[in-house]
PDB file of N, CA, C, O and CB in Angstrom:
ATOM      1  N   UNK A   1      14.123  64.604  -3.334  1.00  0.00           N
ATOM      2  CA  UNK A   1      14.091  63.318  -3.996  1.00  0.00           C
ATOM      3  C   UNK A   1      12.956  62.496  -3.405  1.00  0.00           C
ATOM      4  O   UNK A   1      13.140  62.084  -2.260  1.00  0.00           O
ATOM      5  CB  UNK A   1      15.447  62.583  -3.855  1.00  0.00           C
ATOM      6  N   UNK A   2      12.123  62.277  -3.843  1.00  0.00           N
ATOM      7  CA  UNK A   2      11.388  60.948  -3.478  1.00  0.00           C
ATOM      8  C   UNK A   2      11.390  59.463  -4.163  1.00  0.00           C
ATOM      9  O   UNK A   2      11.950  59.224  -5.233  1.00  0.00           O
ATOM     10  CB  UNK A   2      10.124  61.288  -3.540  1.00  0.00           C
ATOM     11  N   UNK A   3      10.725  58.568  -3.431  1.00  0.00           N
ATOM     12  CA  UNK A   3      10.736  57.305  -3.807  1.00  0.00           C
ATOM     13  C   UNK A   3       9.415  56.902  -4.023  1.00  0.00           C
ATOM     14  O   UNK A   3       8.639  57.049  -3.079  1.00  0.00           O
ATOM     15  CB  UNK A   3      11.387  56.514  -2.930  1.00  0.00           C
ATOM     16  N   UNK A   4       9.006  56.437  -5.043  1.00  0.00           N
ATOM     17  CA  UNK A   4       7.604  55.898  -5.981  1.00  0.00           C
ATOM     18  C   UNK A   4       8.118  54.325  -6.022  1.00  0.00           C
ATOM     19  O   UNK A   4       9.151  53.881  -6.523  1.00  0.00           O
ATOM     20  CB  UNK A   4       7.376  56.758  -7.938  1.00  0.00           C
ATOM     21  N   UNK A   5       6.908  53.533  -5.235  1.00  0.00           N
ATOM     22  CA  UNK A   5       7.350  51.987  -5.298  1.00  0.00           C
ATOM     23  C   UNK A   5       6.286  51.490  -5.681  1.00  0.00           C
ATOM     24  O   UNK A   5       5.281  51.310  -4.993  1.00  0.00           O
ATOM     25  CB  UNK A   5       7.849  51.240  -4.041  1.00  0.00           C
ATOM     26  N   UNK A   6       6.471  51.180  -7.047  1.00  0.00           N
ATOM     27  CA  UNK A   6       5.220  50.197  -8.006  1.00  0.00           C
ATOM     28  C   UNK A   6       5.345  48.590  -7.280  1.00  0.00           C
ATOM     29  O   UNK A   6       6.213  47.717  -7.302  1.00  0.00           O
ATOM     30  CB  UNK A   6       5.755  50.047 -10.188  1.00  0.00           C
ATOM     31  N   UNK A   7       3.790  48.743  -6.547  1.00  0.00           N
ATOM     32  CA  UNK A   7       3.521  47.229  -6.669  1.00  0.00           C
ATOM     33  C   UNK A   7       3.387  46.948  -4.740  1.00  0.00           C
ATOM     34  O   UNK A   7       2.919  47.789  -3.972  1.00  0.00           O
ATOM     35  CB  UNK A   7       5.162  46.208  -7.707  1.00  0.00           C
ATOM     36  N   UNK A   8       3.688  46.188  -4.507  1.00  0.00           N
ATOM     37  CA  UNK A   8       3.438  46.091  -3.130  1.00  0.00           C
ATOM     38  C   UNK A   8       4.012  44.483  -2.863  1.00  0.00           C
ATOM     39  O   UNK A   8       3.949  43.595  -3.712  1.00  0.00           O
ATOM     40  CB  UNK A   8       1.710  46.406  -2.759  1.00  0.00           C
ATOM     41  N   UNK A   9       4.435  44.368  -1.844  1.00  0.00           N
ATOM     42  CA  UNK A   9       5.053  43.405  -1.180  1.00  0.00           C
ATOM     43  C   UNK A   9       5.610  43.461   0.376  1.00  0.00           C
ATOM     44  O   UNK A   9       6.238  44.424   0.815  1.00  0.00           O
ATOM     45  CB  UNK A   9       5.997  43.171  -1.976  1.00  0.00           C
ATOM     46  N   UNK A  10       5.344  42.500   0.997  1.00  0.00           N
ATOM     47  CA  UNK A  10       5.828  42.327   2.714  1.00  0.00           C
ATOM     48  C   UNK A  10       7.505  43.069   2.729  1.00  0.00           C
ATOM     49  O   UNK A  10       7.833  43.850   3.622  1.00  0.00           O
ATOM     50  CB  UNK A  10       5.941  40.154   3.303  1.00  0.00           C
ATOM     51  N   UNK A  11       8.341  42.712   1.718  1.00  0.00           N
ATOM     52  CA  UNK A  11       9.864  43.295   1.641  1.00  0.00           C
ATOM     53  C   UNK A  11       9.529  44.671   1.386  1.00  0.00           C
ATOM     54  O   UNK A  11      10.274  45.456   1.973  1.00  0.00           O
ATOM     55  CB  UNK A  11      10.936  42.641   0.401  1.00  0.00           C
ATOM     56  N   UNK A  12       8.610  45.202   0.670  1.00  0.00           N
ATOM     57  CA  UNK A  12       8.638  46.664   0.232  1.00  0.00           C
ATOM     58  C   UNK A  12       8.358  47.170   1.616  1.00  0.00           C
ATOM     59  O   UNK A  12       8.976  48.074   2.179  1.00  0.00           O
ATOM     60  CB  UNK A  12       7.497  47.173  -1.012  1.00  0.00           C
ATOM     61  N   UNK A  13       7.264  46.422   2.140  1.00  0.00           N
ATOM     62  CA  UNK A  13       6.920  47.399   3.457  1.00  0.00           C
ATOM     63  C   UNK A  13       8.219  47.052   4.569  1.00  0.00           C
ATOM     64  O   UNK A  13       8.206  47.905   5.455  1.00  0.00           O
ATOM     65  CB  UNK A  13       5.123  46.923   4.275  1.00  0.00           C
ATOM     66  N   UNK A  14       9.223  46.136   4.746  1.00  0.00           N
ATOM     67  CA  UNK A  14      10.255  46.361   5.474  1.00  0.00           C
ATOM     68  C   UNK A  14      11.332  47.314   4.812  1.00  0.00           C
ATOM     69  O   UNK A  14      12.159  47.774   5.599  1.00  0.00           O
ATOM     70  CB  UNK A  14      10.749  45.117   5.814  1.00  0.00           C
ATOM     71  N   UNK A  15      11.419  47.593   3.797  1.00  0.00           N
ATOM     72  CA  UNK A  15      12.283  48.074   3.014  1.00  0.00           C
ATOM     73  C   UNK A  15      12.100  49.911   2.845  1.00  0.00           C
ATOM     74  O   UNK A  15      12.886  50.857   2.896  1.00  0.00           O
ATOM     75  CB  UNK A  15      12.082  47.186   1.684  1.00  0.00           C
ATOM     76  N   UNK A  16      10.755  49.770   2.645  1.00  0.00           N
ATOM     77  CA  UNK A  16      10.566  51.196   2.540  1.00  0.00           C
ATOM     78  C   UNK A  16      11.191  52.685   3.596  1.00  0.00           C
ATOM     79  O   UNK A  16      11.478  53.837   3.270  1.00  0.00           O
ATOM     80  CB  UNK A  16       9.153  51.122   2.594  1.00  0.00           C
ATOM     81  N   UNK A  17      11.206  51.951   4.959  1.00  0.00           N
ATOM     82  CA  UNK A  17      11.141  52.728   6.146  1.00  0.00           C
ATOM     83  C   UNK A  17      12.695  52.789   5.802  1.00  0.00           C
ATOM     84  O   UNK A  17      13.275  53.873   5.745  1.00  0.00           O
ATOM     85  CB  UNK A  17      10.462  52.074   7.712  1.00  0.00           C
ATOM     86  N   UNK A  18      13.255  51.744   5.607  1.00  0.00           N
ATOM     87  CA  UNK A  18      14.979  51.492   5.280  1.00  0.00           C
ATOM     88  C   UNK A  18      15.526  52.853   4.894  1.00  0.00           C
ATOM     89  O   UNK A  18      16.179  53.695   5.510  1.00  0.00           O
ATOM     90  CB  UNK A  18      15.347  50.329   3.855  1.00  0.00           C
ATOM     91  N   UNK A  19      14.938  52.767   3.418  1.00  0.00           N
ATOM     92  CA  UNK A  19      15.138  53.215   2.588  1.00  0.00           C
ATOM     93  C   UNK A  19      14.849  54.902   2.749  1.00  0.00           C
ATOM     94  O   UNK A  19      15.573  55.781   2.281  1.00  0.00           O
ATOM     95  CB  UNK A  19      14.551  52.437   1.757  1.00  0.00           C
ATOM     96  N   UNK A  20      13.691  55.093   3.478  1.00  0.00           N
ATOM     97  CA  UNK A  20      13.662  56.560   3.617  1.00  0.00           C
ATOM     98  C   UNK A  20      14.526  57.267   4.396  1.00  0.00           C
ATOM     99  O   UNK A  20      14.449  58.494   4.343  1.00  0.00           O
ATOM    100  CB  UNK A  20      12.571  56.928   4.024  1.00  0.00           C
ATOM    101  N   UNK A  21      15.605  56.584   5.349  1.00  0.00           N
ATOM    102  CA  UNK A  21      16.875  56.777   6.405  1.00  0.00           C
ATOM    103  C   UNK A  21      17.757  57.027   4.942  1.00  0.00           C
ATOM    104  O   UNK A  21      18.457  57.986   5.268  1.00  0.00           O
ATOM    105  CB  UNK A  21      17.438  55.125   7.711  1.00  0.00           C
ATOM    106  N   UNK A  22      17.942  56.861   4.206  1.00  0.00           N
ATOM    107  CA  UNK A  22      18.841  56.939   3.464  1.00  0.00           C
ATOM    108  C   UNK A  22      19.699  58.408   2.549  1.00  0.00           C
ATOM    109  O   UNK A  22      20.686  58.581   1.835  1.00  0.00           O
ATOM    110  CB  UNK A  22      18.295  56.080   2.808  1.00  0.00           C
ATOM    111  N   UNK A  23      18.627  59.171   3.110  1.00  0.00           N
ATOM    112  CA  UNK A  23      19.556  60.587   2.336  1.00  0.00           C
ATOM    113  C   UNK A  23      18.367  61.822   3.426  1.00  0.00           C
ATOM    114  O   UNK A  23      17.142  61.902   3.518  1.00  0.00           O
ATOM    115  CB  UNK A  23      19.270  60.776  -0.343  1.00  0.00           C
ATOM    116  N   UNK A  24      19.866  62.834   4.274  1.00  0.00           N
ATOM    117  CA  UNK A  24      18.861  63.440   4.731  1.00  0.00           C
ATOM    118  C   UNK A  24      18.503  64.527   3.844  1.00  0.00           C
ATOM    119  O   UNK A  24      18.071  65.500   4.461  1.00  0.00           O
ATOM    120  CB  UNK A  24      19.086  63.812   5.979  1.00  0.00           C
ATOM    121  N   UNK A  25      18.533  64.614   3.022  1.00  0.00           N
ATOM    122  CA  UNK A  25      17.881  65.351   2.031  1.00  0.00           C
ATOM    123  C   UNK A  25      16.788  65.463   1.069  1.00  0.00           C
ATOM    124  O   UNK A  25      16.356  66.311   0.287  1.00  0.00           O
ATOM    125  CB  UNK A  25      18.450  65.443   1.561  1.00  0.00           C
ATOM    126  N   UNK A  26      16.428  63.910   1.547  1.00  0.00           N
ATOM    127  CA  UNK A  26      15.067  63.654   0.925  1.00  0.00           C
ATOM    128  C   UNK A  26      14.254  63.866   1.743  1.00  0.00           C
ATOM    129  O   UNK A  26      14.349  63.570   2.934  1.00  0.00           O
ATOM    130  CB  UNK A  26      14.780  62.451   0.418  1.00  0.00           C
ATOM    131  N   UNK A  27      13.062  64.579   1.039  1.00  0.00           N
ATOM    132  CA  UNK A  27      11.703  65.515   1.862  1.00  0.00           C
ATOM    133  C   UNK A  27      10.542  64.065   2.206  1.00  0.00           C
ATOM    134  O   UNK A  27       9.912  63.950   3.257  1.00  0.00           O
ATOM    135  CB  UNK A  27      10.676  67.117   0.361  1.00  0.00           C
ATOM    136  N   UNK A  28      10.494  63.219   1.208  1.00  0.00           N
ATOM    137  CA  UNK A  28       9.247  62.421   1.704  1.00  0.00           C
ATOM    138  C   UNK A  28       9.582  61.512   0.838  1.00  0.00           C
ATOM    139  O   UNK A  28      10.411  61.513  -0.073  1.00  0.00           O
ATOM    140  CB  UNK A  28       7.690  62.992   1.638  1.00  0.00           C
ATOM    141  N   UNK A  29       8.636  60.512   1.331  1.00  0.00           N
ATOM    142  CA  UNK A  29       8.136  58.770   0.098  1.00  0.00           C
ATOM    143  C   UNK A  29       7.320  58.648   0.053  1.00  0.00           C
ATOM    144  O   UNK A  29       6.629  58.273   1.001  1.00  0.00           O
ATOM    145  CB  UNK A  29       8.336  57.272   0.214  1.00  0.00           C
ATOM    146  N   UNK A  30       6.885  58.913  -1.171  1.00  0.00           N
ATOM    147  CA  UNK A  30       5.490  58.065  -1.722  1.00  0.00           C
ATOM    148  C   UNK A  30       5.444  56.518  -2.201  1.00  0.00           C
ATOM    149  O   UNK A  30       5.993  55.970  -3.157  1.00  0.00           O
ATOM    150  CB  UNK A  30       4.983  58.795  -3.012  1.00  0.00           C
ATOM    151  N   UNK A  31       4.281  55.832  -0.826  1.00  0.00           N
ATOM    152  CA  UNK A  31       4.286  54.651  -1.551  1.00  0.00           C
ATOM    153  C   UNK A  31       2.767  54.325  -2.056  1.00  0.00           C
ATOM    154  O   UNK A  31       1.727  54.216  -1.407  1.00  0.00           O
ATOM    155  CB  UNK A  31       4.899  53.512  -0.642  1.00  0.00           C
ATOM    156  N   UNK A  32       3.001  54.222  -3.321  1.00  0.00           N
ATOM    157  CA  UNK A  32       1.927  53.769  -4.461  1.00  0.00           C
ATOM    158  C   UNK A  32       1.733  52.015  -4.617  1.00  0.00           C
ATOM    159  O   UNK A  32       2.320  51.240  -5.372  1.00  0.00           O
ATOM    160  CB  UNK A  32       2.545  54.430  -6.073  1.00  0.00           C
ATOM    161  N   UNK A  33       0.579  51.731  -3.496  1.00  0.00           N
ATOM    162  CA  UNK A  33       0.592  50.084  -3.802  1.00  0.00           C
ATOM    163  C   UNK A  33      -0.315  49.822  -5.139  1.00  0.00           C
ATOM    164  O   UNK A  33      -0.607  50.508  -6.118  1.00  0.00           O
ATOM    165  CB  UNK A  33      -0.147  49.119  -2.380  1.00  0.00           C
ATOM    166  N   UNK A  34      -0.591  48.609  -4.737  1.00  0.00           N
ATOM    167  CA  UNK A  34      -1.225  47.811  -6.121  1.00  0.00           C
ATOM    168  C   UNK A  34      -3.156  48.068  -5.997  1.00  0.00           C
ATOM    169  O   UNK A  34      -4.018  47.602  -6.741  1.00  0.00           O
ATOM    170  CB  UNK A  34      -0.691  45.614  -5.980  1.00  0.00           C
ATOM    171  N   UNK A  35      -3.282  48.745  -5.080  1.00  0.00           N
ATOM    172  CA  UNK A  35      -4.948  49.114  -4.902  1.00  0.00           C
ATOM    173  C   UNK A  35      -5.247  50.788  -5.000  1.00  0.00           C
ATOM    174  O   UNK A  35      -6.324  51.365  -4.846  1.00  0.00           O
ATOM    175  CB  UNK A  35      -5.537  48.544  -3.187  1.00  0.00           C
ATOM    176  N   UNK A  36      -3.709  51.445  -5.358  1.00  0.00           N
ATOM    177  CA  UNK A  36      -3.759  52.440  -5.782  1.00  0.00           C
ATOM    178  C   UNK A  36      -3.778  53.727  -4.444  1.00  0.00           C
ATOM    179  O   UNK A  36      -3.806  54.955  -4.525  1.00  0.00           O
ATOM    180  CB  UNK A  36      -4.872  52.266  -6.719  1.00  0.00           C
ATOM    181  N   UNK A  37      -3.749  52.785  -3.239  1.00  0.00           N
ATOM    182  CA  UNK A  37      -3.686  53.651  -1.940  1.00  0.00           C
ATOM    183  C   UNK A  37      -2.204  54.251  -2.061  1.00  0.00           C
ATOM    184  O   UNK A  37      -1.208  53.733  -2.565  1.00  0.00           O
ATOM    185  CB  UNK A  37      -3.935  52.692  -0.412  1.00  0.00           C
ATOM    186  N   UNK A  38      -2.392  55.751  -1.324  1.00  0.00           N
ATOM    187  CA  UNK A  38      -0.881  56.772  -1.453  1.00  0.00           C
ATOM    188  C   UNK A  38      -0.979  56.658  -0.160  1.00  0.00           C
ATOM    189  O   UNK A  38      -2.084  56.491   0.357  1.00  0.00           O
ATOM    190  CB  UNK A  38      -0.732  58.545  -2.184  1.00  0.00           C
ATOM    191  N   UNK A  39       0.344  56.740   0.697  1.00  0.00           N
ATOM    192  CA  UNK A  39       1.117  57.196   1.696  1.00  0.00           C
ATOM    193  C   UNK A  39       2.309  58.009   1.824  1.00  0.00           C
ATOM    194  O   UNK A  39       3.321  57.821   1.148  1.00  0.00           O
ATOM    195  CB  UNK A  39       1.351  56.379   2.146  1.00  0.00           C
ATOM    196  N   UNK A  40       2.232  58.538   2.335  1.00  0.00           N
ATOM    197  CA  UNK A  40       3.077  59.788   2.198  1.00  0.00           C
ATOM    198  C   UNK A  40       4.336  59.945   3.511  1.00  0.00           C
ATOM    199  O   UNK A  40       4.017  60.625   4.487  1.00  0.00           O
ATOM    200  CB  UNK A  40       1.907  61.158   2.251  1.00  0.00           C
ATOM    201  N   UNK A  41       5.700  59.316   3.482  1.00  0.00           N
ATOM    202  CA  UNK A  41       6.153  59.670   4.824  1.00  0.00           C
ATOM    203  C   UNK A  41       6.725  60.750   4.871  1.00  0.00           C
ATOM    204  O   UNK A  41       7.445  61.050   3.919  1.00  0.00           O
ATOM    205  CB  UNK A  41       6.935  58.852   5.393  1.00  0.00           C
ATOM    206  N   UNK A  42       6.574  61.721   6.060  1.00  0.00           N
ATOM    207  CA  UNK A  42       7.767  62.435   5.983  1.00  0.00           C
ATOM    208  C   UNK A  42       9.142  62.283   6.352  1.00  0.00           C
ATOM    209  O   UNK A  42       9.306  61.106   6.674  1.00  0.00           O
ATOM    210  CB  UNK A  42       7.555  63.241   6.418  1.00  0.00           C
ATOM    211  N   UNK A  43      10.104  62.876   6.443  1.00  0.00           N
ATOM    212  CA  UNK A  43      11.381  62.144   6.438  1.00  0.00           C
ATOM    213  C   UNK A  43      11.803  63.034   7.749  1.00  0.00           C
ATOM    214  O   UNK A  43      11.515  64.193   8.048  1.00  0.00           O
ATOM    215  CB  UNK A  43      12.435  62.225   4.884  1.00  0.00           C
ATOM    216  N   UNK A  44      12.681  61.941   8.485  1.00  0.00           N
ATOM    217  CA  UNK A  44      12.949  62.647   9.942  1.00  0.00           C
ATOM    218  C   UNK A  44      14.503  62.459  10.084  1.00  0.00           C
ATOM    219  O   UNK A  44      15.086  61.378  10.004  1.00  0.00           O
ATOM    220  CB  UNK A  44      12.043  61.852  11.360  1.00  0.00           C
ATOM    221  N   UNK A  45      15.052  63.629  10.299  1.00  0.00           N
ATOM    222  CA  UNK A  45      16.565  63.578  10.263  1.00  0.00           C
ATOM    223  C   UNK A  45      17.193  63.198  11.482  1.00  0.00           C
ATOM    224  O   UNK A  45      18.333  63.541  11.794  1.00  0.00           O
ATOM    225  CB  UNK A  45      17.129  64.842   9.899  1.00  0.00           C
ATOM    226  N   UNK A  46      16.801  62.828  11.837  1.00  0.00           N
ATOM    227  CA  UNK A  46      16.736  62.608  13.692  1.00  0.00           C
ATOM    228  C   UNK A  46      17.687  60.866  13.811  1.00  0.00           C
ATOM    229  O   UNK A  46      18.024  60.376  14.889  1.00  0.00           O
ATOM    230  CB  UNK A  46      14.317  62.391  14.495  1.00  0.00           C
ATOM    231  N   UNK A  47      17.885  60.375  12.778  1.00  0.00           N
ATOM    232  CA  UNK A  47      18.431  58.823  12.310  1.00  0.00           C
ATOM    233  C   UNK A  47      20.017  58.894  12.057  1.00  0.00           C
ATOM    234  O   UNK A  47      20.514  59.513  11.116  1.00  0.00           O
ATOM    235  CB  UNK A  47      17.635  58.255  10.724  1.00  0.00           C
ATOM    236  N   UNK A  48      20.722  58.198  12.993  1.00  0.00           N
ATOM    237  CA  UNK A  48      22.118  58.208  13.052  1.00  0.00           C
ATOM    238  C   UNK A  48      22.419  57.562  11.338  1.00  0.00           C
ATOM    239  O   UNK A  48      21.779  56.891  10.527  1.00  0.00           O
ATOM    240  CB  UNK A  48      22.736  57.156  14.540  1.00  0.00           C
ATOM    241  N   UNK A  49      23.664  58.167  11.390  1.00  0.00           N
ATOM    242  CA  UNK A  49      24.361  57.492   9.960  1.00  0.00           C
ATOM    243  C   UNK A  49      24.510  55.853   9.992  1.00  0.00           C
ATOM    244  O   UNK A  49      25.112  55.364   9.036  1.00  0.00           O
ATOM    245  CB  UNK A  49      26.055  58.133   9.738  1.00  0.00           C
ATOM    246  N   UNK A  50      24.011  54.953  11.016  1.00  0.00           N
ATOM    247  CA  UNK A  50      24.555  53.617  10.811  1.00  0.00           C
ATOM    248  C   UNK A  50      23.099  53.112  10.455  1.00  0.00           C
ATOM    249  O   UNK A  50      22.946  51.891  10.487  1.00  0.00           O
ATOM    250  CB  UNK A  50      25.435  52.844  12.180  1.00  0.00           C
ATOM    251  N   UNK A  51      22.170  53.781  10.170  1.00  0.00           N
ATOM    252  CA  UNK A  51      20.696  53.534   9.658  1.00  0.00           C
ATOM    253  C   UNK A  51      20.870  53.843   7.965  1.00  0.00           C
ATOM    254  O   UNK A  51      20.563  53.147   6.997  1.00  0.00           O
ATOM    255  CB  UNK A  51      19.428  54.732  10.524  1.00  0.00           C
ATOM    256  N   UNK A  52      21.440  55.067   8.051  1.00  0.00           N
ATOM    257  CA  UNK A  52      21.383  55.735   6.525  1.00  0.00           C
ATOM    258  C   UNK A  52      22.490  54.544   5.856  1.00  0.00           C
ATOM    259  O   UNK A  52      22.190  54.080   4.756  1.00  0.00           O
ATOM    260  CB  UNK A  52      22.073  57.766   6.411  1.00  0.00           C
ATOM    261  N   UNK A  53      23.505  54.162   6.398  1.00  0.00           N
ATOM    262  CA  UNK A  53      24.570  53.255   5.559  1.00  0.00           C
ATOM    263  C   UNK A  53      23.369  51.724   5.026  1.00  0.00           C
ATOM    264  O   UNK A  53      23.092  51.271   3.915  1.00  0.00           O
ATOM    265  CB  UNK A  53      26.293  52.649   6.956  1.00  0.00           C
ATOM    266  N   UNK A  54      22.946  51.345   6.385  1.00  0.00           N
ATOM    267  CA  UNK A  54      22.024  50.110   6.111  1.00  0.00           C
ATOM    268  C   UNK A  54      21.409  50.541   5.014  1.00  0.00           C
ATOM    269  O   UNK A  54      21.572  49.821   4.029  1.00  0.00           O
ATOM    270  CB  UNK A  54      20.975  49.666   7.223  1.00  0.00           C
ATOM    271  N   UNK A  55      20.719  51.538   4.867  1.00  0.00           N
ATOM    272  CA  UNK A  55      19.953  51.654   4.084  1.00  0.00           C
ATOM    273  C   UNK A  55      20.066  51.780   2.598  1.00  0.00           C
ATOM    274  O   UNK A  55      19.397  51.663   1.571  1.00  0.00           O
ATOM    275  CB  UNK A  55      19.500  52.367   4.508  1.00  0.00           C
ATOM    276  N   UNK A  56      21.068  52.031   2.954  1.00  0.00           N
ATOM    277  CA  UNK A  56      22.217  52.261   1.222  1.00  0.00           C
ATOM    278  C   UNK A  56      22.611  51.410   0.837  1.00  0.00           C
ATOM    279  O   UNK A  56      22.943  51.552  -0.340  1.00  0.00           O
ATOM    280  CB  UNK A  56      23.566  52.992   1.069  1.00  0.00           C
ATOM    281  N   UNK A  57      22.922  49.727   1.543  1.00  0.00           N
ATOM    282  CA  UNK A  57      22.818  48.816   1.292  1.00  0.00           C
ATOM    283  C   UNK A  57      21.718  47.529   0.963  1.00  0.00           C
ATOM    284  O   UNK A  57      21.854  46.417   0.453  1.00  0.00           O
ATOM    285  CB  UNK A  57      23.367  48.853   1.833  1.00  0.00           C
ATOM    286  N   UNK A  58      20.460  48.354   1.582  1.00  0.00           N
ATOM    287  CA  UNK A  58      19.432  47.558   1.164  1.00  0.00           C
ATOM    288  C   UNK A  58      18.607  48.388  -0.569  1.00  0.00           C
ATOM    289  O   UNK A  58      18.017  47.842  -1.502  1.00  0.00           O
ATOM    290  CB  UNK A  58      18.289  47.495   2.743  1.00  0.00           C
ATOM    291  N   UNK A  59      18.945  49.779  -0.323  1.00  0.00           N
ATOM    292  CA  UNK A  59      18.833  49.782  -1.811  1.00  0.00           C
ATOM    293  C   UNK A  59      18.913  49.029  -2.969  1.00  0.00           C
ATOM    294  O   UNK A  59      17.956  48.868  -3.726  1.00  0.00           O
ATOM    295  CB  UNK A  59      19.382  50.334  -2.079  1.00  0.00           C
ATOM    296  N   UNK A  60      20.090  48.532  -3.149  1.00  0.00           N
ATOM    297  CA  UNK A  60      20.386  47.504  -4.670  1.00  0.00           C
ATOM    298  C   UNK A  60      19.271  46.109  -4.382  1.00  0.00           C
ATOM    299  O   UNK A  60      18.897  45.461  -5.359  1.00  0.00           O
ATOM    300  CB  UNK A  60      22.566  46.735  -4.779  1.00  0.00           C
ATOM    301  N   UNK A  61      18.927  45.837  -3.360  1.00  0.00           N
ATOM    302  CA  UNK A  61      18.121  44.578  -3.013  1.00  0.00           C
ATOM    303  C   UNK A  61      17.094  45.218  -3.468  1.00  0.00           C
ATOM    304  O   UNK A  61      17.049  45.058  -4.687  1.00  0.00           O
ATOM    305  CB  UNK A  61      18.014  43.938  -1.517  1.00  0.00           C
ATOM    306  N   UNK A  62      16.014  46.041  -2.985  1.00  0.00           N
ATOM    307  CA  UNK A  62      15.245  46.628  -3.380  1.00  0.00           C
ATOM    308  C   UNK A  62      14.770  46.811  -4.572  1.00  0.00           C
ATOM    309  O   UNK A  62      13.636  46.387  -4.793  1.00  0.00           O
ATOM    310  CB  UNK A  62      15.432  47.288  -3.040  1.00  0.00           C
ATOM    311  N   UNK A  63      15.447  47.423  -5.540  1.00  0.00           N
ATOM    312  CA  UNK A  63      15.070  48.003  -6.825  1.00  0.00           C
ATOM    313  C   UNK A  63      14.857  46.633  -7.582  1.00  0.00           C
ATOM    314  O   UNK A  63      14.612  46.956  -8.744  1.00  0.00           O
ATOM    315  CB  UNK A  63      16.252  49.081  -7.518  1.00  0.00           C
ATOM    316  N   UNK A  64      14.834  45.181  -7.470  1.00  0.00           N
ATOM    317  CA  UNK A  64      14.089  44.521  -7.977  1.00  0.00           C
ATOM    318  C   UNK A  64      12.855  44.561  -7.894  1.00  0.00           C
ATOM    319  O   UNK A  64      12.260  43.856  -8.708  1.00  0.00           O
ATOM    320  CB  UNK A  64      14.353  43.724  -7.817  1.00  0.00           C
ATOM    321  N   UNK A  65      12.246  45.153  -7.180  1.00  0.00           N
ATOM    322  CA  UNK A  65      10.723  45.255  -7.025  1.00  0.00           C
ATOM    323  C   UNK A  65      10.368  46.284  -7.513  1.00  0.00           C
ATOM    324  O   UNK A  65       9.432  46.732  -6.851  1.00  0.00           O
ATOM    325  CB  UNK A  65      10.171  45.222  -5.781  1.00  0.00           C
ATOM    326  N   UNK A  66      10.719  47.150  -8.650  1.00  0.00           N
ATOM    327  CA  UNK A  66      10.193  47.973  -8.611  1.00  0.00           C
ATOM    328  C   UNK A  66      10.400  49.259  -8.553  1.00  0.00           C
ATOM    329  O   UNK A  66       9.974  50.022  -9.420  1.00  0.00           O
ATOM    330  CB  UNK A  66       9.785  47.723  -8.126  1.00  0.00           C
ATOM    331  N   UNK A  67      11.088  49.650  -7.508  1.00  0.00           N
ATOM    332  CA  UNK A  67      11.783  51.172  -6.922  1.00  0.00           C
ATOM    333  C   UNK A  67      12.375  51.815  -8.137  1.00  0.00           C
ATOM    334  O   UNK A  67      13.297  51.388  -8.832  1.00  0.00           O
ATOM    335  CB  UNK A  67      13.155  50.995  -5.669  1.00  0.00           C
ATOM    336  N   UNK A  68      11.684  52.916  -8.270  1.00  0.00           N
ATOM    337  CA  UNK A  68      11.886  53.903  -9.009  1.00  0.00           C
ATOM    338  C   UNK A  68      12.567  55.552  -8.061  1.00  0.00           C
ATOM    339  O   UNK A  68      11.741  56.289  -7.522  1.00  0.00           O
ATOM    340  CB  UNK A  68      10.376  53.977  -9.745  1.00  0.00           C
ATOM    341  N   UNK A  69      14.358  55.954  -7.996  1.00  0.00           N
ATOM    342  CA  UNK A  69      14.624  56.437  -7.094  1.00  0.00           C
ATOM    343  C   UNK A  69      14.813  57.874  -8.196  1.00  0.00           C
ATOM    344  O   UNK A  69      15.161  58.962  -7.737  1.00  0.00           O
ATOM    345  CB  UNK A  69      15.738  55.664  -6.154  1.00  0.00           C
TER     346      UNK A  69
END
């Protein structure tokens, strides 16, 4: 599963790292800003479950901007 985030914002870039704790089954995130620069994280399973829960809660905040999951 990856994550494609149209657009760019100071919350996307706190949000993003969130958000990639969130399933250890996702391989990477692509973030696609507004100047068309790619970043690529890889995903590190190494993140206790009280990161992945946060993160599952900052999801629904998120997807106003954008987030395509």
């Amino acid at each position: 599963m990856d994550l494609l985030v149209l657009g760019w914002s100071p919350l996307a870039v706190k949000l993003v790292p969130a958000l990639w704790f969130a399933s250890e089954n996702q391989s990477e995130i692509t973030v696609l800003s507004q100047v068309n620069h790619v970043f690529v994280v890889k995903h590190n399973k190494q993140f206790n479950s009280d990161s992945q829960r946060l993160a599952l809660s900052l999801q629904v905040e998120f997807s106003v901007y954008g987030a395509v999951v």
